[in-house]
Structure formats: C-alpha cells, structure tokens
VOMI-722580 format. One record per residue (C-alpha): residue number from 1; residue in one letter; x, y, z. Coordinates in pm, whole numbers, plus 50000, padded with zeros to 5 digits. Layout:
# VOMI-722580
   n res     X     Y     Z
 NUM   a     X     Y     Z
...
***
This chain:
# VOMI-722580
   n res     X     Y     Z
   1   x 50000 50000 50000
   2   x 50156 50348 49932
   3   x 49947 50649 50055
   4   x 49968 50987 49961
   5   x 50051 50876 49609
   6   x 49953 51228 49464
   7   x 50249 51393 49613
   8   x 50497 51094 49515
   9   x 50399 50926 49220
  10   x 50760 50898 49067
  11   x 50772 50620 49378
  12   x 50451 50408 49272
  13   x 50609 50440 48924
  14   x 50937 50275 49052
  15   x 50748 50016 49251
  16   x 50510 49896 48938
  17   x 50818 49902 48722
  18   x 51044 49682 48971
  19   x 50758 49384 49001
  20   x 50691 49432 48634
  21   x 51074 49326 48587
  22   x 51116 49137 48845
  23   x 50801 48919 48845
  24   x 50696 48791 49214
  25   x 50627 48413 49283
  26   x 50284 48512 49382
  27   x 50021 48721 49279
  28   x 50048 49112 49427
  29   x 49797 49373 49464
  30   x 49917 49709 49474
  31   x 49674 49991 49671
  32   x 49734 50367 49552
  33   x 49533 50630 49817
  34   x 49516 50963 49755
  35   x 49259 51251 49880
  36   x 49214 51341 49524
  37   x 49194 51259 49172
  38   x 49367 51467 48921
  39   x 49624 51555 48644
  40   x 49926 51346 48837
  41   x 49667 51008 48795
  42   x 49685 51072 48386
  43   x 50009 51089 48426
  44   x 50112 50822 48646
  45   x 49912 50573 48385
  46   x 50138 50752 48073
  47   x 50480 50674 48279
  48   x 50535 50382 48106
  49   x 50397 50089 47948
  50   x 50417 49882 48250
  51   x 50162 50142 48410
  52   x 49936 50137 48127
  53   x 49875 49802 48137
  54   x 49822 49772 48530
  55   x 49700 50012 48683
  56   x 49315 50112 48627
  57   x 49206 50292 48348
  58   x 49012 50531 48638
  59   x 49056 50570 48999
  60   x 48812 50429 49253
  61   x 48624 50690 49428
  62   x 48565 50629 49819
  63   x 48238 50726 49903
  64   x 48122 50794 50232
  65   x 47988 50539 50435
  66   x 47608 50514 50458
  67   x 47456 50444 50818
  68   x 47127 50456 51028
  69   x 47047 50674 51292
  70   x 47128 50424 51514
  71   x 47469 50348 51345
  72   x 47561 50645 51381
  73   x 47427 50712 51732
  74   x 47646 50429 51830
  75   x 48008 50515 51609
  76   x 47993 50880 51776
  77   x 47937 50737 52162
  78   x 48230 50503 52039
  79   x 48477 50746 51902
  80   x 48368 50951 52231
  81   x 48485 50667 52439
  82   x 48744 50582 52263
  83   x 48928 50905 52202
  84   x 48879 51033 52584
  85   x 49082 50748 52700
  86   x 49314 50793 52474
  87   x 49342 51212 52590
  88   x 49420 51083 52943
  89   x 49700 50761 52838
  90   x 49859 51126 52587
  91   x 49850 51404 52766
  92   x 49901 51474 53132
  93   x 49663 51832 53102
  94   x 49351 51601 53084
  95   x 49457 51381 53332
  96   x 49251 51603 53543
  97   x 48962 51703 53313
  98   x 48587 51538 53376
  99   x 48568 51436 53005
 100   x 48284 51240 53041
 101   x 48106 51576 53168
 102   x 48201 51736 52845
 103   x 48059 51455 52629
 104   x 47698 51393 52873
 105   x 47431 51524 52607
 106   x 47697 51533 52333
 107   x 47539 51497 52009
 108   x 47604 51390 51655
 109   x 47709 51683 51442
 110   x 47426 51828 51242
 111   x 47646 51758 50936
 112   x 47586 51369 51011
 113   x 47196 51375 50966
 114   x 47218 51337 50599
 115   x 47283 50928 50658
 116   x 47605 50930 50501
 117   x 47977 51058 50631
 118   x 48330 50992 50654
 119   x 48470 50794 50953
 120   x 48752 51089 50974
 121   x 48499 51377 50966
 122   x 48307 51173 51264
 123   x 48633 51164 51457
 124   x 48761 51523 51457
 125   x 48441 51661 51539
 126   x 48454 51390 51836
 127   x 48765 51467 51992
 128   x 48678 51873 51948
 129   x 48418 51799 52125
 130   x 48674 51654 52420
 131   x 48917 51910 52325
 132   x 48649 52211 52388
 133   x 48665 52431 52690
 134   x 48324 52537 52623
 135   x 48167 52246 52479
 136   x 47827 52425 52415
 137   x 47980 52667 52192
 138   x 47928 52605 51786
 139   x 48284 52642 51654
 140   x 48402 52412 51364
 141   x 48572 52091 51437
 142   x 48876 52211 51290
 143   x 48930 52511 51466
 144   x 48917 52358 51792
 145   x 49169 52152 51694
 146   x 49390 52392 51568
 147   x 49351 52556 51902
 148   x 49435 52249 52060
 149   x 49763 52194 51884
 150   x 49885 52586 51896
 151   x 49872 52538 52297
 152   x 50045 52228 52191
 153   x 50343 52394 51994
 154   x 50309 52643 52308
 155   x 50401 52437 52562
 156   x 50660 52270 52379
 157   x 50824 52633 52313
 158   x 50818 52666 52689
 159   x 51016 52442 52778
 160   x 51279 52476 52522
 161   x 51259 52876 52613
 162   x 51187 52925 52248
 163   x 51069 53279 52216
 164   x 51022 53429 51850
 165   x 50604 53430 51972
 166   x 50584 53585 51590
 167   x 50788 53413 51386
 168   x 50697 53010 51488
 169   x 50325 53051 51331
 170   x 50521 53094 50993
 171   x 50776 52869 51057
 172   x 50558 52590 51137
 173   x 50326 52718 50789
 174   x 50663 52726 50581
 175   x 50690 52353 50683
 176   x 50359 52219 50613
 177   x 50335 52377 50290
 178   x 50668 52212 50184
 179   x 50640 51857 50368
 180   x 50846 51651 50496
 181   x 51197 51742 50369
 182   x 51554 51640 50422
 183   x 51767 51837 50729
 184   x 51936 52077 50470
 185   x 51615 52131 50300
 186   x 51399 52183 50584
 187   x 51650 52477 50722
 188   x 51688 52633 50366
 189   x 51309 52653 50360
 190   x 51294 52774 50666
 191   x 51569 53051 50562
 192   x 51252 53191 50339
 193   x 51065 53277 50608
 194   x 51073 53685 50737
 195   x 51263 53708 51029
 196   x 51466 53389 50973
 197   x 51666 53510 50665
 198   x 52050 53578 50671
 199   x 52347 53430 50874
 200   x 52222 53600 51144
 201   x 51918 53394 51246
 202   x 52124 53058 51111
 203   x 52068 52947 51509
 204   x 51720 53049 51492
 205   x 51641 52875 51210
 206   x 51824 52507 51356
 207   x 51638 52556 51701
 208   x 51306 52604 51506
 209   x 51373 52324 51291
 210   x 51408 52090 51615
 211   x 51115 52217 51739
 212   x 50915 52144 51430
 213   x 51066 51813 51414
 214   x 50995 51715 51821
 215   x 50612 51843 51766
 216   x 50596 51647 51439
 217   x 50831 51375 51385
 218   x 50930 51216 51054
 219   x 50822 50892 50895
 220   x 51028 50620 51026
 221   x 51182 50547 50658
 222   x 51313 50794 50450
 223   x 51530 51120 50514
 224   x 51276 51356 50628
 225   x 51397 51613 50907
 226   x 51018 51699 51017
 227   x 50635 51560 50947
 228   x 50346 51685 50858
 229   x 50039 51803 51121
 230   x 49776 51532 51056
 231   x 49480 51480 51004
 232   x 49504 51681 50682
 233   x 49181 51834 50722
 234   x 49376 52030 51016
 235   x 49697 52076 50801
 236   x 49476 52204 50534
 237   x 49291 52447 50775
 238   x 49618 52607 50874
 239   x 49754 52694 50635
 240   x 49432 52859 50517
 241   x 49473 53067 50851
 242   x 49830 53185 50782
 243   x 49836 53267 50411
 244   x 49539 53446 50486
 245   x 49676 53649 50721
 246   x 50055 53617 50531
 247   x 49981 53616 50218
 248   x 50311 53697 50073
 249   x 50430 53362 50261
 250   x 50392 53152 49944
 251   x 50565 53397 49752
 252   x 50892 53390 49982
 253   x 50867 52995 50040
 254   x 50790 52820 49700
 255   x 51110 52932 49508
 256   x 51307 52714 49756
 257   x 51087 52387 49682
 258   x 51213 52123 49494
 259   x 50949 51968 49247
 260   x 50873 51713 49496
 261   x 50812 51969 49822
 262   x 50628 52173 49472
 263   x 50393 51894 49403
 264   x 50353 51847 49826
 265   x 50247 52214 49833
 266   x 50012 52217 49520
 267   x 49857 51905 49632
 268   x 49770 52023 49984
 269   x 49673 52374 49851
 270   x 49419 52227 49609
 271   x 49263 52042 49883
 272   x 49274 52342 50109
 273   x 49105 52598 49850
 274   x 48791 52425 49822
 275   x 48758 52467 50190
 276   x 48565 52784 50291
 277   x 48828 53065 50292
 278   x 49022 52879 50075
 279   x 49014 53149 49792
 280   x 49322 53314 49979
 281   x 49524 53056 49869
 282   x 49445 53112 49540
 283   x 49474 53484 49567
 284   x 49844 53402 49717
 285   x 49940 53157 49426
 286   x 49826 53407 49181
 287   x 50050 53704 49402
 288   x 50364 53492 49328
 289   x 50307 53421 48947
 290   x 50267 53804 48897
 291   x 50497 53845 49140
 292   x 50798 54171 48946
 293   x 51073 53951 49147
 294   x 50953 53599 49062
 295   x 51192 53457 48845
 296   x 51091 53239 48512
 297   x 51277 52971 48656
 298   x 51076 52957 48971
 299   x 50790 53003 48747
 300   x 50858 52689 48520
 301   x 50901 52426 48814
 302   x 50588 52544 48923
 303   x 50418 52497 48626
 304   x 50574 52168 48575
 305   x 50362 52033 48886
 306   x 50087 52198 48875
 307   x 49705 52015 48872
 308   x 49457 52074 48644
 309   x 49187 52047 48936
 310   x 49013 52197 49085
 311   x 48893 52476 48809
 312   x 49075 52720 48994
 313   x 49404 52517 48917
 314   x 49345 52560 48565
 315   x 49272 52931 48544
 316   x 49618 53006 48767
 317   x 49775 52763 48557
 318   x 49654 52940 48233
 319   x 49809 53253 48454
 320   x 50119 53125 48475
 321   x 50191 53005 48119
 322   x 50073 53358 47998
 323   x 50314 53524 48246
 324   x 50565 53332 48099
 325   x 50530 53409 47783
 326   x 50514 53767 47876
 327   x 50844 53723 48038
 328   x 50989 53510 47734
 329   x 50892 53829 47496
 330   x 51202 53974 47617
 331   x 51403 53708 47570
 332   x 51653 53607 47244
 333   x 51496 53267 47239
 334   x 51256 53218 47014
 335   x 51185 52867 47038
 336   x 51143 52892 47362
 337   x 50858 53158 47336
 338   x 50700 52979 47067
 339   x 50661 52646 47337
 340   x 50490 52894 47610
 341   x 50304 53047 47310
 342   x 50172 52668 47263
 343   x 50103 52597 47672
 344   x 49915 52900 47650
 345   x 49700 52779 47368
 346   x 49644 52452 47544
 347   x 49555 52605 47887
 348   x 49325 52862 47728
 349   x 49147 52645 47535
 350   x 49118 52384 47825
 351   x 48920 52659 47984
 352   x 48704 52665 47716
 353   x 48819 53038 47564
 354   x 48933 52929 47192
 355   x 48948 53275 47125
 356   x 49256 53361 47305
 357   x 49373 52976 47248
 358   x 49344 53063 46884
 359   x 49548 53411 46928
 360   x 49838 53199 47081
 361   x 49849 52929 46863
 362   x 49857 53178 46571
 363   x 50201 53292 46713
 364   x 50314 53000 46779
 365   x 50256 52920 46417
 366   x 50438 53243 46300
 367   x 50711 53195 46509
 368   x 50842 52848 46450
 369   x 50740 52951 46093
 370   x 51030 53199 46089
 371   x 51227 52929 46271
 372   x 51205 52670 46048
 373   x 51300 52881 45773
 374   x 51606 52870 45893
 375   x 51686 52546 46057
 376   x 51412 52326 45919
 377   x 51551 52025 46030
 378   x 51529 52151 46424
 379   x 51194 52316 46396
 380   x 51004 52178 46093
 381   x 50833 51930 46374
 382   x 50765 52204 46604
 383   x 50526 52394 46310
 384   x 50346 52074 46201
 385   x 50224 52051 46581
 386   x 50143 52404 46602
 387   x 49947 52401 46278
 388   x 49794 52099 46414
 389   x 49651 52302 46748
 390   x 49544 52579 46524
 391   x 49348 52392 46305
 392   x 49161 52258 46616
 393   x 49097 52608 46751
 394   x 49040 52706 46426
 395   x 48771 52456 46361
 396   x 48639 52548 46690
 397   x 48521 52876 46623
 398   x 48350 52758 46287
 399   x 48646 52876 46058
 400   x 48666 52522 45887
 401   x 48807 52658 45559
 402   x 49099 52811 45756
 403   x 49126 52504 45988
 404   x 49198 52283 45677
 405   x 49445 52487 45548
 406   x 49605 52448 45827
 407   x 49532 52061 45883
 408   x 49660 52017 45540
 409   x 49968 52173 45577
 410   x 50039 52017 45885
 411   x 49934 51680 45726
 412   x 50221 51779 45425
 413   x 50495 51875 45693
 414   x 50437 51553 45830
 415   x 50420 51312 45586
 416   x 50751 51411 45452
 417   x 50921 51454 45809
 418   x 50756 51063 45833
 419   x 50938 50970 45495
 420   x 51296 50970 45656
 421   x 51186 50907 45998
 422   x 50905 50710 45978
 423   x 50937 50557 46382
 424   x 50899 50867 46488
 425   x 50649 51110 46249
 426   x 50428 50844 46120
 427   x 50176 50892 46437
 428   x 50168 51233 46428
 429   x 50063 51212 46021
 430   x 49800 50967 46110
 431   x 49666 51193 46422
 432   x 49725 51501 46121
 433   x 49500 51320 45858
 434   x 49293 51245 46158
 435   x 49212 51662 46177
 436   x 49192 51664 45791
 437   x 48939 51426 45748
 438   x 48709 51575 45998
 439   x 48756 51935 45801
 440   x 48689 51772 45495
 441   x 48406 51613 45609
 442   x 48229 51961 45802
 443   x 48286 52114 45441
 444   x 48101 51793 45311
 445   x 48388 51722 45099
 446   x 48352 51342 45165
 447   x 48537 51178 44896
 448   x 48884 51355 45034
 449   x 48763 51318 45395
 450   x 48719 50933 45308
 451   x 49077 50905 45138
 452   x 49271 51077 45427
 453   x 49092 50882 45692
 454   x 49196 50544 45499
 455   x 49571 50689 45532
 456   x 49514 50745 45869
 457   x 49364 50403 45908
 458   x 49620 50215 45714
 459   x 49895 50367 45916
 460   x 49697 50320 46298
 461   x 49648 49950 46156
 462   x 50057 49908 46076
 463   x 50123 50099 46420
 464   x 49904 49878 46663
 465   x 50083 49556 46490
 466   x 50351 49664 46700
 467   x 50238 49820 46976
 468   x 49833 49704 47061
 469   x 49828 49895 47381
 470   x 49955 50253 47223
 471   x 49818 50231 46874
 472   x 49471 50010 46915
 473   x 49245 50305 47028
 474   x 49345 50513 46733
 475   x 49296 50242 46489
 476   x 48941 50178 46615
 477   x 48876 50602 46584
 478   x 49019 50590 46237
 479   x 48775 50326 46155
 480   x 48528 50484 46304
 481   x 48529 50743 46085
 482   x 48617 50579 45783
 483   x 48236 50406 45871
 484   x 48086 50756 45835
 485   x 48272 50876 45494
 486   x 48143 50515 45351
 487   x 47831 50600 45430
 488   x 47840 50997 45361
 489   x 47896 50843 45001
 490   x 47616 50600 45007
 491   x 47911 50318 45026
 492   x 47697 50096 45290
 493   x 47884 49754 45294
 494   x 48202 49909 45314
 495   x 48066 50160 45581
 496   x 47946 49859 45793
 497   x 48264 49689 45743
 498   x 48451 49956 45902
 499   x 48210 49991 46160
 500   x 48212 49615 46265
 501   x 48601 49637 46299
 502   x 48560 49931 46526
 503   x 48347 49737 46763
 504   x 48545 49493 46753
 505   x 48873 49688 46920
 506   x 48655 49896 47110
 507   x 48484 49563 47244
 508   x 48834 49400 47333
 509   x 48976 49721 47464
 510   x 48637 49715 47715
 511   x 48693 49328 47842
 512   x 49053 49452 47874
 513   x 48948 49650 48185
 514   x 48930 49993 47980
 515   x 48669 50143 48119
 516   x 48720 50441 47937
 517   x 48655 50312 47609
 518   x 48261 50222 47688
 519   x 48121 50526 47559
 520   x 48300 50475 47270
 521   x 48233 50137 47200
 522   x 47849 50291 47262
 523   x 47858 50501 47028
 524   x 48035 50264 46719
 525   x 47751 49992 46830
 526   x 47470 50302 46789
 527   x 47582 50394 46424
 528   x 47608 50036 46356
 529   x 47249 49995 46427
 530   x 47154 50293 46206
 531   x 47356 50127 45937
 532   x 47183 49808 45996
 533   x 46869 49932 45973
 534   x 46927 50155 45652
 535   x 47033 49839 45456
 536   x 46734 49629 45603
 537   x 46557 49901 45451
 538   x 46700 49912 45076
 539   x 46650 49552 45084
 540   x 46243 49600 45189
 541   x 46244 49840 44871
 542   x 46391 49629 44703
 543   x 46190 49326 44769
 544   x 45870 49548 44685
***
C-alpha cells in the first residue's frame, strides 16, 4: 500500500516498474490512496507501458459510508469513548479534566443527519468535542483543533525557552506547505521565512527546525527532518489561517521547493482551496506568478507540477503560462517563446476560451514559421504541431476553411518529416490526417475526407501491429470514421465493414478492463444499428 501517492507518484512508478521486471512468485495487489483525483493520475498511467497496462484505466472513488440513525448514534458514543481514553494515556493536562462531563448530552454533528459521512469527519468533530473548553459553543471541528495543537506547539516552546512568539506561526506554515523534507532542506526553507533570513538567524532557524521536528516527527523510513500536522483536514485548515493572514508567505517559500516539496504544496493547497476561505490561497498563488521579482525559473518548476483540478488550478495555471510568455517576449529565444506560446493555447482552450487559444496558437505558428526557415531540420516538427493546434481552435470557432488549410499543411509537413523518419512522424501524420478528414468532412467534401481517413487508418492498423496497447484506440477512431465517409457516400457495405472492425477493438479494449473506452464502444455499436437498419431498409424496397 503506498498512501499519499499524489504527492509521490515517481515512487509508485518505481514500485510497478520493479515487480513488472522482476516478476513475484505470487500474485500482488498494489493499493494507491490519495485525497484526490487529478492531472498526476493521467500521468502516472502515461509513465510507462508497464503502468498502462496495470494500473486502472480510472481511479476508485471512496464514498462515504452510509449508516442509520442508530449506526451512527452508536460510532459517535464510540469514538467519544474511545478518544477520551486515549486524551488521558497522551496528555498529562487532561489527566485532570471530567471528560465524560464534556461529552453527557453530546450529540452527533448536524452535518451527520444526511445518513452518510466519513469515519475521519466523525472523529475530529469527536475529539473537538473533548478538546472544547466550552463544549456548548458552535465552533468548527477544525478550529478547535487547531487551538488544541497551537497550545500544543506552546508548551513545547516553553520548555525549550523558544521565544520568537511571531515568527513560529510561519515557521511551522513554511513547513507544512513544503512537507516533509531532508535536514538541509527543511533549514533552507525555513531561511525563506521573514525574520529567519541571513546568517544571522542561522541558530534560529536550527532551534526552530528541532522544534518542528519534536512536535511532528518524521516517517520512520526515509530522510525527512520533520512531518506533517495530521489529520490533513487540520493541516489544510492552517495553512488557510496563515496565508490568509501572510499572504506573501507563498511567495517567499515556494522558490526554495524542489518539484517534489512543489507537488507536496500544490497538492495540499488544492485540497485546502475548496475549503471555505480557501480562495486566499488562490489569491496568494496568483500574488507569486505576477509576482515583478519571481523569476521564470521559479515560474517553470511550478508549472511543471501543477494540477489541472480543481477549476481554479486551471485558470492560475493558464496565469502562469501567459506570464511566461510575457516574460519570454524579452528574451533572444525564440523557440522557447514559441513552446509557452503553445502551453498557453492549450491552457486557454482547456478553459474553454478558443478565442485567446486561437490568438496563441497563431504565434506559435508564426514563430516556429520563421524558425524553420532557417533550421528546418530543428523546427520543421515544432510547426506541424502548432498548425495541428490551430486547426483545432480554428475549427472550433467555425472557421473550417481556415482550419483545413492548416490541417493540410500540417498533414504535408508531416508526411515528409515521416518519409525519413518514419518511427517517429508516422503517428503524428496519422493523428494530422485524423484533423483533415474531419475538416473535409464539416465542408462535406467526403470523397477527400474518406481518402485521408483510409491513410490514417492504414497507418493506425501498421502501428498497433507493433504496439496494441499505444496504437489500438486510434485504429478503432480511424475506423470509426472511415464508417461515416462510407456511408456519407452511400458506400453501405464498406461503411458497415469499418464499423464492425471498430466494435470489435473497442469491444476488446472494454473486456481489457478499459473502462474508458465504453462510451465509445456505445457510440460505434449506435451507428452500427443505424447502418443496419438503413440496409434492412433498401433491401424491403427492394423486395417490393
């Protein structure tokens, strides 16, 4: 089992790769949790073949659990129990608190009466209850908590005569947005923080490192220095608390991450802005991509990690690639501005706004254009793609005569980049002729539409010889649509010939465990049925 795979999948990559070569004597099931689907599940399954071809097409959503009244009246007097003996083994302060007078009358939370909820959420609003010095008072779970643990962190301080009353809130903020880091790390992060900056507060910064590290300790393998505050509801709460009221700390703190510590703090942010209050994170994120003094370096590992969910994700992330092309204008490299030009097409249109996509794309045309003049043999690729986005965005916005211009001179580019290095172009022409043939076809041009999709279809079919798993899906799309240019030209037999291949890979693709291609194998069967039917009907007309 390896938890928190979001913020580590390079590891469950290494794991699935080591049994794949190095087959076990008996069968092994590996369990991925996470708190959240995402971007990094997409691309833990495009890693490598091996994950491909284990691990499920989709994650498993956990739903919460689904109880009676009763159930639940019994779980909560439980966790009551349960925890308050706990309190009193933990912590000597409660040795001497009547906790069962704090939980006589204690109720369910109202959140609860719905029928269905998380074991977690039952337990932290549990032991707030315990935790509560005024136990009739209506303050969220979480906040008691946190009120809990900063007496915690006080008390600790105490006794080490820590003062710097201002500084450890941010401290202890700098080190759950990073995560568990390595010693060096952990102090260089720390160096980040205001206050703690220059050789000056180097003794500062070790003694609040140990302090960090005795409140939260590190996982027993590994080379972490410090933990994390669990659960990471409370985690997530915090640092909603101090970026609100710091907001500038993000700024200051993520140009020190490593991608890993990156990906830690992106995945825990995400969680934490769809909390209530949780726009401030968002609002702090966006301060340090507009940031004057953020450097495009920063920048860049940043984008490199970041999720495309929640929605928010994908508007800062649509941010951030503009900013960096803005930054990139004043730059000598013009490749490189032509690949933010392109992440800026992608991001925009993502968010659905193919005007601006299209606006970006166009320059990103123009520029490796000028590029290729010049050194076609470095850039000539580079243009085919970016025609090939244009077209889309293009085609998007109705403009299908100036989408196919473009789709057909990507599809030219290509063909003769696939003519010397066939292994490596003769995808993208098929995925070009792909776009073509869907022009052609909106233009109701449907004798070209049906010869570029039998390219296409010839080349998916030579393709998925060698490699099923990569090349199947594409050959069952290309046949697809080679059904519906057969039959756009009256050509019925072949069009249900086509068709009834489709299924066919679509169907084995589905027993495969491929969920994803269900829909798709729907919607081959449905224009199978229409074709069906049409040629039971020339044969009643004809019988007549």
């Amino acid at each position: 089992m390896l938890d928190y795979v979001e913020t580590r999948p390079e590891q469950a990559q290494q794991i699935v790769d080591y049994l794949v070569s190095h087959p076990p004597r008996c069968p092994v099931r590996l369990l991925l949790l996470a708190r959240a689907s995402g971007e990094w599940f997409t691309a833990l399954r495009s890693a490598s073949t091996a994950m491909s071809t284990t691990v499920r097409p989709e994650p498993l959503r956990v739903e919460a659990f689904t109880i009676t009244a009763t159930e639940r009246e019994a779980a909560w007097q439980e966790a009551l129990t349960a925890l308050g003996n706990g309190l009193q083994l933990l912590d000597e302060v409660y040795t001497t608190v009547d906790l069962s007078a704090r939980c006589t009358g204690a109720r369910p939370p109202a959140f609860a009466d719905s029928g269905s909820i998380q074991a977690l959420t039952l337990h932290v609003a549990a032991l707030a209850k315990l935790l509560s010095e005024q136990p009739e008072a209506d303050l969220p779970p979480q906040r008691v908590l946190l009120a809990h643990e900063r007496r915690y962190w006080q008390r600790v301080a105490n006794r080490r005569d820590l003062d710097m009353d201002q500084i450890r809130p941010l401290a202890m903020a700098a080190a759950q947005l990073s995560g568990p880091a390595p010693r060096a790390d952990a102090l260089h992060i720390l160096a980040q923080v205001p206050g703690l900056r220059g050789e000056m507060a180097e003794q500062d910064r070790r003694a609040l490192a140990e302090w960090i590290r005795d409140l939260y300790p590190p996982p027993a393998t590994g080379d972490a220095y410090w933990g994390s505050l669990q659960p990471d509801p409370l985690a997530e709460q915090y640092l909603i608390d101090s970026i609100t009221s710091e907001p500038e700390l993000a700024v200051h703190v993520l140009p020190a991450c490593n991608p890993e510590q990156l990906r830690h703090a992106l995945t825990l942010l995400s969680r934490a802005a769809a909390r209530p209050g949780g726009k401030a994170l968002m609002e702090a994120l966006s301060l340090f991509v507009h940031a004057p003094h953020s450097k495009p370096e920063d920048l860049q590992r940043l984008y490199a990690v970041m999720p495309d969910q929640p929605q928010a994700f994908a508007e800062l992330a649509a941010e951030l690639a503009t900013r960096l092309v803005t930054l990139r204008r004043t730059g000598k490299d013009r490749a490189d501005l032509a690949g933010w030009l392109t992440n800026q097409a992608s991001r925009l249109g993502s968010l659905g706004r193919p005007v601006d996509a299209l606006k970006a794309a166009t320059e990103a045309v123009d520029t490796y254009r000028q590029l290729a003049k010049d050194h076609p043999d470095v850039y000539l690729a580079s243009l085919a793609g970016s025609l090939h986005n244009q077209s889309t965005y293009l085609s998007s916005l109705g403009r299908l005569e100036e989408s196919l211009k473009a789709a057909t001179e990507a599809v030219a580019i290509r063909r003769s980049l696939a003519e010397e290095h066939p292994n490596a172009y003769r995808p993208d022409l098929a995925s070009s002729l792909t776009s073509q043939s869907n022009q052609l076809a909106s233009l109701g041009r449907h004798r070209p539409s049906l010869e570029a999709t039998i390219e296409a279809v010839g080349i998916y079919r030579h393709l998925a010889e060698e490699y099923p798993d990569a090349y199947l899906p594409g050959l069952a799309g290309s046949l697809h649509n080679q059904s519906l240019s057969h039959y756009s030209l009256g050509e019925l037999e072949e069009a249900l010939g086509s068709i009834t291949e489709a299924i066919k890979i679509r169907r084995f693709l589905t027993s495969a465990g491929k969920e994803e291609f269900e829909p798709l194998l729907a919607e081959s069967v449905q224009v199978q049925a229409l074709l069906l039917n049409e040629r039971d009907s020339r044969q009643g007309e004809g019988s007549h």
